[in-house]
Every structure is written in C-alpha cells, then in structure tokens.
C-alpha positions in Angstrom: 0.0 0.0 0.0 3.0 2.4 0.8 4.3 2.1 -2.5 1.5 2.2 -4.8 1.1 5.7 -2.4 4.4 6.4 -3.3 4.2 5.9 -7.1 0.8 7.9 -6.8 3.0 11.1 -5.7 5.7 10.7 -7.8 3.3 10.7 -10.9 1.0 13.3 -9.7 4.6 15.5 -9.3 5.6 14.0 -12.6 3.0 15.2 -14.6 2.2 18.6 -13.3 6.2 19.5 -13.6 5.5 18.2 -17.5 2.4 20.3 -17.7 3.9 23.3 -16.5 6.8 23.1 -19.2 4.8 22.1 -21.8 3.0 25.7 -21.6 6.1 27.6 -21.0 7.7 25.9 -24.6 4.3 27.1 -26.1 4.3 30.4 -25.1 8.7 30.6 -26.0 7.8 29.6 -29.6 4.6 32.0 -29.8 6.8 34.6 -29.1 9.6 33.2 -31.5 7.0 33.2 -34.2 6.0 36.7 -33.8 9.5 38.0 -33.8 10.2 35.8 -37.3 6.5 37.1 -38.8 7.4 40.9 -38.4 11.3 39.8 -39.3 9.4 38.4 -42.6 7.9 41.3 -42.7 10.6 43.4 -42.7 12.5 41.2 -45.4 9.0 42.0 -47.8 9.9 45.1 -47.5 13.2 45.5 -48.3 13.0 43.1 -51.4 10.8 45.8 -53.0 7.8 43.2 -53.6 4.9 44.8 -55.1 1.8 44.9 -56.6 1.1 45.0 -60.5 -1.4 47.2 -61.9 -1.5 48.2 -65.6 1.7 46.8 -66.3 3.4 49.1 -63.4 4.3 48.1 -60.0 3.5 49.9 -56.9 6.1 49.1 -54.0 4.4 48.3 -50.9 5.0 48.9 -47.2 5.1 45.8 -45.1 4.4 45.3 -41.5 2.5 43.8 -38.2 -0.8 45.2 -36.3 -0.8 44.1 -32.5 -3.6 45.3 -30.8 -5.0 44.5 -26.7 -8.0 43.0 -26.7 -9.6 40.0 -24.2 -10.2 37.7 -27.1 -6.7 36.9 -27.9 -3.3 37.7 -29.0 -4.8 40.5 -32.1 -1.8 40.3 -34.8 -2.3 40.5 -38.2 0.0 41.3 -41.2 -0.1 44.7 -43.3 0.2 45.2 -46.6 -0.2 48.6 -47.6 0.6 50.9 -50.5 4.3 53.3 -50.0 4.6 56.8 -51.7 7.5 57.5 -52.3 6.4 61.2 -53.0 3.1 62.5 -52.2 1.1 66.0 -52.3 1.8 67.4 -49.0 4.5 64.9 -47.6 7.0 62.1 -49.0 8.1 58.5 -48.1 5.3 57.4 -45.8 2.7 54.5 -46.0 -0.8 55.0 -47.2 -3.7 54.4 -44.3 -3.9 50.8 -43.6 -6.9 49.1 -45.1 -8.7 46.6 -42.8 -9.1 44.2 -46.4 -5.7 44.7 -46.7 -5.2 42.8 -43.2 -4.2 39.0 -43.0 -4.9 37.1 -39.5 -1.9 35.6 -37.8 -2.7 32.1 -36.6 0.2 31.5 -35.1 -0.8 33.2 -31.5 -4.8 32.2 -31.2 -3.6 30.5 -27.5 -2.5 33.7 -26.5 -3.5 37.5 -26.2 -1.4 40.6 -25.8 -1.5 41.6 -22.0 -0.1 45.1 -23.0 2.2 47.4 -25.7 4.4 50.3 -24.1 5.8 53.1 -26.0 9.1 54.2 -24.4 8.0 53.3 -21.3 4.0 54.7 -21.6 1.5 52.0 -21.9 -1.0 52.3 -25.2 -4.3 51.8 -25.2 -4.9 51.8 -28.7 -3.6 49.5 -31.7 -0.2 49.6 -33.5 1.1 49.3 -36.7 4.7 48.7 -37.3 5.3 49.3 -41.1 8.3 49.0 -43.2 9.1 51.3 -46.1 10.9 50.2 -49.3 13.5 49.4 -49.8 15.5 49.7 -46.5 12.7 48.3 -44.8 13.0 52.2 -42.6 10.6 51.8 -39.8 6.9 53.7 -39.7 4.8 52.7 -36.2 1.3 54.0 -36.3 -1.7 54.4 -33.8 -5.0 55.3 -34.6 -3.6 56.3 -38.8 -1.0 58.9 -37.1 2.2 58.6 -37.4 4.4 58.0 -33.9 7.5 59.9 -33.6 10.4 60.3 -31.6 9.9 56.0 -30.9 13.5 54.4 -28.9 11.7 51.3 -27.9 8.4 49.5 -28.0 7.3 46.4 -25.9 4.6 44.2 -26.4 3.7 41.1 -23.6 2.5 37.9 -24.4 1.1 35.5 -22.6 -1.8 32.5 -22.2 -4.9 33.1 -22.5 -5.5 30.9 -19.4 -4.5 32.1 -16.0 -0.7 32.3 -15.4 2.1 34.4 -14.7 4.2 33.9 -17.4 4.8 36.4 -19.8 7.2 37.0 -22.8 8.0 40.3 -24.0 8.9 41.2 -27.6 10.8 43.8 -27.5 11.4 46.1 -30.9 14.1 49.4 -31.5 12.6 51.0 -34.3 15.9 53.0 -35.2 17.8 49.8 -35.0 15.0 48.1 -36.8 15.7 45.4 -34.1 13.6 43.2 -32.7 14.0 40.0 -30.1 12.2 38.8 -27.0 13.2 38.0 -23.8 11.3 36.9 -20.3 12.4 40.0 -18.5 10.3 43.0 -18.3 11.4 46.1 -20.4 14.0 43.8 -22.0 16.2 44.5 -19.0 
C-alpha cells in the first residue's frame, strides 16, 4: 500500500512538472514566431515586392498590427501601398486598409497583455510598417504617425490564467527586434 502511495505522488509531481513546461515551450515559440512574422515582414519590404497594376508596379510597405483586446493575442500582417512622393509629404505609408489585413494564426492560444511606448502603456492599436527598400521603420496608432519612438514592448502571454509572460521587444531605429522573459528587456 505504501508504495502504490508512493508511485501515486511521484506521478502526480511528474505530470504537473511536465504540464507546467509544456506551456512555457508554447508560449517561448509564440513569441519566437511573432519576432520571425514581423522579421518576414521586414524582409517583404526590403525586397521591394509589389503589386502590378496596368503593367506598373506599386512598391508596398510591409508590417504587423498588434492590438489589446480579451479575445486573444490581435496580430495581423499589413500590406499597404508606399509613396515614395506625395502631395503634401514624401516617403510614408498609405492608411492601412482593414481588407488589406491578414490574420496571424500562429498566437490564437495567446492574447497581448499590453504594448508600451518608451515606457508609456497604449491603449490603442499599433502598426509597425516597413518602407521600401531599406525596410526604414513607420509605427502607427490610430492612422498617425508616432514619432520620436527608442523602444516599443509588447507582452504575451496565455490566455488561461498564469504568470508567465514573454516580452517582444522592438528598437525602431535599429529596426531590431527580439524577445526576452524580463520586463522592459532588462
């Protein structure tokens, strides 16, 4: 009787240490497949991939919309058209167009618990968009352009109750971006 209780604790231990690290391997690849989608991204852009219309092709501004919400991690990728020269301003992306954005199934188990702008926490949606061809970065809120951007951090986590977090961590000068389990990217 002792040591069918003693096998009962040692699985029971077992199983709930494998649990536990099966959701932390989860959550380290959702973020690892974030930071390769806006990587891709960033890669679109600087190829100088377009679209064709009437024989001429329009380059295009590449990037990723993260946005809080209690439904789930809200990423999608942007495709969007660049002008190189405009009316009243030159080398930015046009508005994004919500046709124009393409679900990213990768994080569905996960939602964004927060994005901070230097430090300040936002409230609304982002875009971080790359302009042909040297992929220079454009981060948006709301249509308007952000300036003056050193770092931006967005925290992922389960959907499920936990503490575990992963923070992706992105230097828009540096068109950098990696993740790490510390806060701020300390």
């Amino acid at each position: 009787m002792l040591v069918i209780a003693i096998i009962g604790i040692l699985a029971f231990i077992g199983i709930s240490t494998f649990s536990s690290v099966t959701k932390s391997m989860k959550l380290d690849i959702a973020g690892d497949m974030l930071v390769s989608a806006v990587k891709q991204q960033q890669g679109l852009a600087k190829s100088g991939k377009g679209e064709s219309a009437g024989g001429e092709v329009s380059p295009l501004c590449y990037g990723m919309h993260f946005e809080v919400t209690d439904k789930g991690a809200q990423v999608s990728s942007i495709k969007t058209k660049y002008v190189s020269i405009g009316q009243n301003k030159a080398d930015y992306c046009e508005e994004v167009n919500d046709v124009k954005l393409v679900d990213y199934e990768a994080a569905t188990d996960y939602k964004i618990f927060s994005i901070a702008i230097n430090d300040n926490e936002e409230s609304r949606p982002i875009d971080i968009l790359f302009k042909p061809p040297f992929a220079k970065v454009e981060v948006k809120a709301d249509g308007n352009v952000i300036d003056g951007i050193k770092k931006i951090v967005i925290t992922i986590g389960p959907l499920t109750t936990g503490e575990e977090r992963q923070y992706l961590i992105f230097e828009p000068a540096a068109g950098l971006i990696y993740k790490t389990n510390k806060p701020g990217g300390q």
